[in-house]
N, C-alpha and C positions, 0 to 999 in steps of 0.2 A: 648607535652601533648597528652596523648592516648586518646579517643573517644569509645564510645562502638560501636560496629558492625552497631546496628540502626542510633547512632547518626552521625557514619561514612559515611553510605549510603545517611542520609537525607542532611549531606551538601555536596556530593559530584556533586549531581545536579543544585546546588546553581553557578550563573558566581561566577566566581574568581576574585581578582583584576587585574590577567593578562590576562583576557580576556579583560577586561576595559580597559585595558592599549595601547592592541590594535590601538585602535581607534585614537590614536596620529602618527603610525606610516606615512602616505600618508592622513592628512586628505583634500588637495585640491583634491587633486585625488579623495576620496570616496564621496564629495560634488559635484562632478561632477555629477559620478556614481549615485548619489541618485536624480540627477535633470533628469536624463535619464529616471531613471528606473521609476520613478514619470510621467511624459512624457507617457508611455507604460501603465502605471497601471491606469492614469483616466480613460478611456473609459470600461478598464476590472471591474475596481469597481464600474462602473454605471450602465453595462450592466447585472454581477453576480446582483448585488443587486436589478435591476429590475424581471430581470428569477425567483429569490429565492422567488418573491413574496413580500418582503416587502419593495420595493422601491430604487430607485437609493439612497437614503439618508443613509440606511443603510449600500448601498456597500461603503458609502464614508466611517461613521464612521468605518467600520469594517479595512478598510484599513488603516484606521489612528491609532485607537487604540492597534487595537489587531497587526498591522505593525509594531509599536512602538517599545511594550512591548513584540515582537515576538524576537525582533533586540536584543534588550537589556539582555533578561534571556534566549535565545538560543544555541545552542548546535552546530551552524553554524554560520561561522564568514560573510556568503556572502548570504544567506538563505535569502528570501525577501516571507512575511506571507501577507495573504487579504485574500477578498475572494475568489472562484475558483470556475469552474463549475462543478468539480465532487461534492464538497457539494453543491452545487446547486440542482444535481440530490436527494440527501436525505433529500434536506428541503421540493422541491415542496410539496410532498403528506404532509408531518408534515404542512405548513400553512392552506392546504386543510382538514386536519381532526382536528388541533388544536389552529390554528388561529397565529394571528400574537407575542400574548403572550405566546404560548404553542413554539414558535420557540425560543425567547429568553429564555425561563427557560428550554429546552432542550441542549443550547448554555452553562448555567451556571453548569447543572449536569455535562456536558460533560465534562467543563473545570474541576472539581471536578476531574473527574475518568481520567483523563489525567494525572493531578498530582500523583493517585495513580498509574498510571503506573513507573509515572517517580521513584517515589521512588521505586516500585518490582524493578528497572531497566530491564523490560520488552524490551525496544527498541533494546538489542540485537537481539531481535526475528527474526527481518526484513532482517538479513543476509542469513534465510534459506527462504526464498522468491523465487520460482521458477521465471528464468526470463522470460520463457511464459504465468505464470500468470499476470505478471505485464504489459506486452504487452498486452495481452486479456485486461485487466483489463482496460488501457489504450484507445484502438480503443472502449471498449463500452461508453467509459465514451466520447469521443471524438460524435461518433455517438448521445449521449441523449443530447450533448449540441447542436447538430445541430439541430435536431428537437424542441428542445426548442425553436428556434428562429423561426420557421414557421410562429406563429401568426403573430410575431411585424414584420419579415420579407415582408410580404404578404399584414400587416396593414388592419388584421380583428383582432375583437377581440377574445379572448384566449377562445375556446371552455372549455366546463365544461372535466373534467376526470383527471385521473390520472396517467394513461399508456400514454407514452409521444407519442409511436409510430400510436395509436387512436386519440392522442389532434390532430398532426401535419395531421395526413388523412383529419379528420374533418375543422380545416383550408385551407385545400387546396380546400375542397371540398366548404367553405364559399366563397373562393376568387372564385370560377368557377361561381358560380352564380352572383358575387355581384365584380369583379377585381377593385383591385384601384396599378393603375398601376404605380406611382409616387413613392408608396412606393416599389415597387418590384425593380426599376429603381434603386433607390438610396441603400437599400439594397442590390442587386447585384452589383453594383459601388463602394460602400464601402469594399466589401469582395476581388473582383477586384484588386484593388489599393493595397490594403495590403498584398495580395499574389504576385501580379507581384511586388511591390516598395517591398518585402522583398527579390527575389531573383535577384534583381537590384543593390540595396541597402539596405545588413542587417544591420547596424547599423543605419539607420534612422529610426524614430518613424511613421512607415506609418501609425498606427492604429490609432493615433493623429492625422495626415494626413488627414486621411479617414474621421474622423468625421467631422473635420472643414469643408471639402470641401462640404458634406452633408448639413451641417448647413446654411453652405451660402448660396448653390443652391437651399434649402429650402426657406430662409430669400427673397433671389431677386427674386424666382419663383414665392413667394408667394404659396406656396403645402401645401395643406392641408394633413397634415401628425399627429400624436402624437408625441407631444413632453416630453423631462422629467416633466417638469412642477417644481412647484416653488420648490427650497431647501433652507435650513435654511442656516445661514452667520454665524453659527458656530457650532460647538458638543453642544447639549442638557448638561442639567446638568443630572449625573448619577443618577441613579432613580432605585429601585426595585417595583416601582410598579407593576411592569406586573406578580409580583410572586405572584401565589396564590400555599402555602404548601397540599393545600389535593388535586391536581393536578400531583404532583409529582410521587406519585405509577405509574399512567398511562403513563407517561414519562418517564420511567428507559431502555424502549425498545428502543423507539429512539436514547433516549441521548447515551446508547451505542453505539451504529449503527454510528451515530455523534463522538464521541471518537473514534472509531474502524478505523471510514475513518481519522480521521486530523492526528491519529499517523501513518495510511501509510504513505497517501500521501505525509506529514509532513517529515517522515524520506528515503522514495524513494528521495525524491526534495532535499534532504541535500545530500543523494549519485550521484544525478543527478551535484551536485556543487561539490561534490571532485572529480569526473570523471572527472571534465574539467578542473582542476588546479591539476594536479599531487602535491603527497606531502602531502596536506592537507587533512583531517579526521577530523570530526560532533561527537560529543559525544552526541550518542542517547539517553541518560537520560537527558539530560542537553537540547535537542533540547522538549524532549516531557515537560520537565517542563515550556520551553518558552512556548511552545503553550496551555500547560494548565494555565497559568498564561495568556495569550493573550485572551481565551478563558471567563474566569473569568470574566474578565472587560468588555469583546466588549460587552456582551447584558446589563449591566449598561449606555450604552450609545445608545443602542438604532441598536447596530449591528448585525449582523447572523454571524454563527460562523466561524473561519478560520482553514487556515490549509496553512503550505509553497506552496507557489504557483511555479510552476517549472518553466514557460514563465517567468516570471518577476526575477527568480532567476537566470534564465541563460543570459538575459539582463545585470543583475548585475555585474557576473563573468565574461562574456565576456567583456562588458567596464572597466574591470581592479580595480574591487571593491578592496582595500588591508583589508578590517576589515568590522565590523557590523556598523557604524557610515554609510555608505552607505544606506543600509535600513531603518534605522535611520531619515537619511536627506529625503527619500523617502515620510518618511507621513507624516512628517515635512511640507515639501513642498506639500504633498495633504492638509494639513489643512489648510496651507497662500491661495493656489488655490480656497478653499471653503469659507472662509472668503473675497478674493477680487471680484472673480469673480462666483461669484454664481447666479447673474441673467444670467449670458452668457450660462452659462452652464444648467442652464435650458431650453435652448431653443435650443439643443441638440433633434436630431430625432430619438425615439424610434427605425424606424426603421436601423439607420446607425449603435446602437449601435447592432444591431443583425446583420449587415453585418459584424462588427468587431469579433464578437462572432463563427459565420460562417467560418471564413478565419480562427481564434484560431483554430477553431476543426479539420480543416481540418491538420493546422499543429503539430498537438497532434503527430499525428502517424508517427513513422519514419518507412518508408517504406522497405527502406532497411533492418532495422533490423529486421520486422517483415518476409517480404522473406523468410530470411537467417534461423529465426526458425523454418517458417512454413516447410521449408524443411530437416532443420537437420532432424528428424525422426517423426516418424508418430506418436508419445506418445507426442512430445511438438505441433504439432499441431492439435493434439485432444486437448489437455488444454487449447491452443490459445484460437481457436474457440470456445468452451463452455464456458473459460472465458467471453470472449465478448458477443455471445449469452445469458447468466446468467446476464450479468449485465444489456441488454435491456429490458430483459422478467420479472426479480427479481427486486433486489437491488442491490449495489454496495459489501457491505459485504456479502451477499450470494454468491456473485459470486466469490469473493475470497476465500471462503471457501471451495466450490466446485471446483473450481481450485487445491486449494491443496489437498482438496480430493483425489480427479483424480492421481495428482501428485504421490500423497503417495502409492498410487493402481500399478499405473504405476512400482515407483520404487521399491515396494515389487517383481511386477512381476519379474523385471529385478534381482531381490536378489533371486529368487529361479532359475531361468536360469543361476544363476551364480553360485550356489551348483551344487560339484560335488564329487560322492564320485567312486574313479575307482582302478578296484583291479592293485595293486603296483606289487605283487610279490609273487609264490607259492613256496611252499619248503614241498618236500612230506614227511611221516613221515611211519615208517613201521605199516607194515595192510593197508595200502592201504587209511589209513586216514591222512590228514594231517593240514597243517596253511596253511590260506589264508590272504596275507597283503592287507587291504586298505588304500586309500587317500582318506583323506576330503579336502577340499577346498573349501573357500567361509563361508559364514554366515548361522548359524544355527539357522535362527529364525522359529518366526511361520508358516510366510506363505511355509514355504519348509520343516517342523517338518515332515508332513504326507508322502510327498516322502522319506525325507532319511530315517526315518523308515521302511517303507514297503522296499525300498534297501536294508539296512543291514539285516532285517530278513528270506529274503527271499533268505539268504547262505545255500546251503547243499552241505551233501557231505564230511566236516571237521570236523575236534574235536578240535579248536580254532581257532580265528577269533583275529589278530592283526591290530588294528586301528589307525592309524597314524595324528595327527591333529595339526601337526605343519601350516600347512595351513588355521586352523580355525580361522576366522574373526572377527566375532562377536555372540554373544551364548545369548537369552534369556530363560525366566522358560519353556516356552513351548519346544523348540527345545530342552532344556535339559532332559525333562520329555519323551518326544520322542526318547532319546538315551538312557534314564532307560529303558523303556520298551520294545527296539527291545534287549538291554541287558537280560533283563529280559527272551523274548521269547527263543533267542538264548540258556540261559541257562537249560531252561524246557528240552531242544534237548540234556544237554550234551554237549555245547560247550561252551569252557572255552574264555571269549572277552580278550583281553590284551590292555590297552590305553595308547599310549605315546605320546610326544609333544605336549599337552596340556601349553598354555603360562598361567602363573600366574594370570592375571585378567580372564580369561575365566575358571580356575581353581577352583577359589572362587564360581563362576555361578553351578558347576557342582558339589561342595564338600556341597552347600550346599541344593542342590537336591537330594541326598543321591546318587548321580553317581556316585561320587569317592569318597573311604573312605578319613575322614577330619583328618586332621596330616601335619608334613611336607610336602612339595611340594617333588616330586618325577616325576622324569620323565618317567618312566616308570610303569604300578602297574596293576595286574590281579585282575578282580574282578569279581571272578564267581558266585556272590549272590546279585548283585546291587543293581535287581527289588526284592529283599526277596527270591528268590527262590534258595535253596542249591544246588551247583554243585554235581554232582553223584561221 
């Protein structure tokens, strides 16, 4: 049965039944996998959900829900969705200017405009993603979650602002005068243990580790520390109450900015899981429609919004996930954890869950690989760096865009250093006039239109000019219009241009800028009138 185009595109991001089917293939195995990766993910989902401002409660539900329904309609069979600290970074100021309901009804557009991506199938985008932006993009984001943790680190409370890198001065400068040294102790111990027990033992959950240990030495110290404080013994029932409609104009800016981050990071975190199991490929429409369908639902219950989280996805893969029922069993098992033991986990210390948060940032960055860019050449780490600069000083999306800005700059430049147009070959002609043959080589776009122009027109000396462009690359209107008009100049002079080796698709660019007369392809064809002006 045929499907029209639309209707072909709308289910093609819809799971399959063999995606579902999946999930029978190792399911003791992926029960395992999802007891682990659960194990790793409380403390990140209590600790996101405290930073983002709206409470450990919501990082639980966001993990549980949007975990769920991330596992199930995703686009990644090993992909493990919650919350994460780079939205973390784009909620802080959204609670701070629009409160705790301006964050969920930011959560619901986003899920919205995630859907529409997945239908443009837009997710292909992310393969032309420089990978020094994503590196930059990376160390800022690592950087804002570690200042994020200053207050509860330090255990003052969270100075007013919004520049994260002014909250954490101002914390420090709270603790100078006023130290409470209990909570520095265990916040530094907790980040401690999780760094040395991960490169001890990387498959133990030291981040689980870290807090229990906290917890106790808490409990028998007796330390006067902040705690989570009371959570609920189960998911809220889903509720739209927090949506007010004449709100929403004023929230189309976030909510993008919110979409823009969960289908990066959403679809880098699905290439960070086929990188580590060879073989295997994430269908990017099918992973943005999980996350906007995960997106959907998590503020109905009371969550901030998700996006694939990479730490917890590479936990997944490494312990040998074979399917999505992994991820699955993952918030599964947060929400039995919430249901039984939710006074225990209350009494959880703000600050251990910022030493867990602390160790995380630190291990965002892979050092080596960043090295290895900052040195390949001096264009990726000028990107590097202003990514990451951009992302502490801006936002998160600003800085990717300035990233690829850069990028694009960059690589124009390197596209007009790579045009070359050099005389091939002289053959004199009697009187003393003769043809001069040139090569093109390389792309003829804009940014290099104005050099090879001024090149070709500035030939004297001959009475035709033979141009050879079986070397040319790629041809837009401007560099086409640019090879009109040094034609044009040339023939004001009396000199006849002759163009050959022109390939078929760059032929069409140039036949229909009136450069070459339109007709059969020919590979050869003198055109002494291109720019309008009659050969003599």
């Amino acid at each position: 049965m045929k499907h029209s185009p639309a209707l072909h595109r709308a289910l093609s991001v819809l799971p399959s039944l063999s995606d579902l089917r999946t999930m029978t293939r190792a399911p003791r195995r992926d029960l395992l996998c999802g007891l682990t990766v659960a194990v790793v993910a409380l403390p990140l989902a209590l600790g996101f959900g405290v930073t983002s401002g709206l409470g450990a409660a919501a990082g639980l539900a966001t993990a549980i829900v949007a975990g769920s329904l991330a596992a199930l309609f995703g686009g990644s069979a090993r992909q493990v969705s919650g919350p994460t600290g780079a939205m973390t970074v784009v909620l802080v100021p959204i609670v701070h200017r629009y409160g705790a309901d301006g964050v969920l009804t930011v959560g619901l557009i986003a899920g919205v405009m995630l859907l529409a991506l997945a239908f443009a199938r837009a997710g292909a985008a992310m393969a032309y993603v420089p990978a020094p932006v994503i590196a930059g993009f990376t160390i800022g984001i690592a950087s804002v979650i570690a200042l994020q943790q200053m207050p509860a680190a330090l255990g003052v409370p969270t100075p007013h602002g919004e520049q994260v890198a002014v909250v954490a001065a101002r914390a420090a400068e709270e603790f100078g005068h006023t130290p409470h040294w209990p909570a520095l102790f265990l916040s530094l111990g907790a980040a401690a243990l999780m760094l040395a027990g991960a490169r001890w033992k990387p498959r133990v959950p030291f981040s689980l580790v870290a807090v229990a240990g906290a917890t106790v030495a808490a409990e028998v110290l007796h330390l006067h520390v902040t705690r989570i404080g009371t959570l609920p013994a189960s998911l809220p029932v889903p509720s739209l109450a927090f949506l007010d409609v004449s709100r929403i104009p004023s929230l189309l800016a976030p909510a993008a900015a919110v979409a823009a981050l969960a289908a990066l990071e959403s679809l880098l975190s699905a290439s960070v899981a086929d990188g580590m199991r060879p073989g295997e490929h994430h269908d990017p429409g099918k992973e943005l429609f999980g996350q906007g369908i995960a997106n959907l639902a998590a503020p109905l219950f009371g969550g901030v919004p998700a996006t694939g989280a990479i730490a917890r996805t590479a936990v997944n893969v490494r312990t040998g996930a074979a399917s999505r029922l992994a991820a699955l069993t993952h918030a599964v098992i947060l929400a039995g954890i919430v249901a039984v033991a939710a006074p225990l986990v209350g009494r959880i210390p703000l600050t251990a869950l910022a030493g867990v948060l602390l160790a995380t940032a630190v291990r965002m960055v892979e050092t080596d690989a960043v090295r290895a860019m900052a040195r390949a050449t001096h264009g990726d780490a000028l990107v590097l760096l202003l990514t990451a600069c951009a992302t502490l000083a801006l936002d998160l999306v600003r800085a990717v865009l300035l990233g690829l800005g850069v990028s694009v700059l960059l690589a124009l430049r390197a596209a007009v250093r790579g045009t070359r147009l050099t005389p091939a070959a002289s053959d004199e002609l009697p009187g003393g006039a003769g043809t001069v043959t040139y090569r093109f080589d390389g792309p003829l776009l804009f940014a290099a239109a104005h050099r090879f122009r001024r090149g070709l027109a500035d030939v004297q000396g001959v009475s035709a000019v033979d141009l050879r462009m079986s070397g040319l690359t790629a041809v837009d209107a401007t560099g086409a219009l640019a090879l009109k008009d040094a034609v044009g100049e040339l023939a004001g002079r009396g000199i006849e241009v002759r163009i050959s080796g022109v390939g078929q698709g760059h032929r069409r660019v140039l036949e229909s800028l009136g450069v070459l007369p339109a007709g059969p392809s020919r590979n050869r064809g003198a055109i002494p009138s291109a720019a309008g002006v009659p050969a003599p």
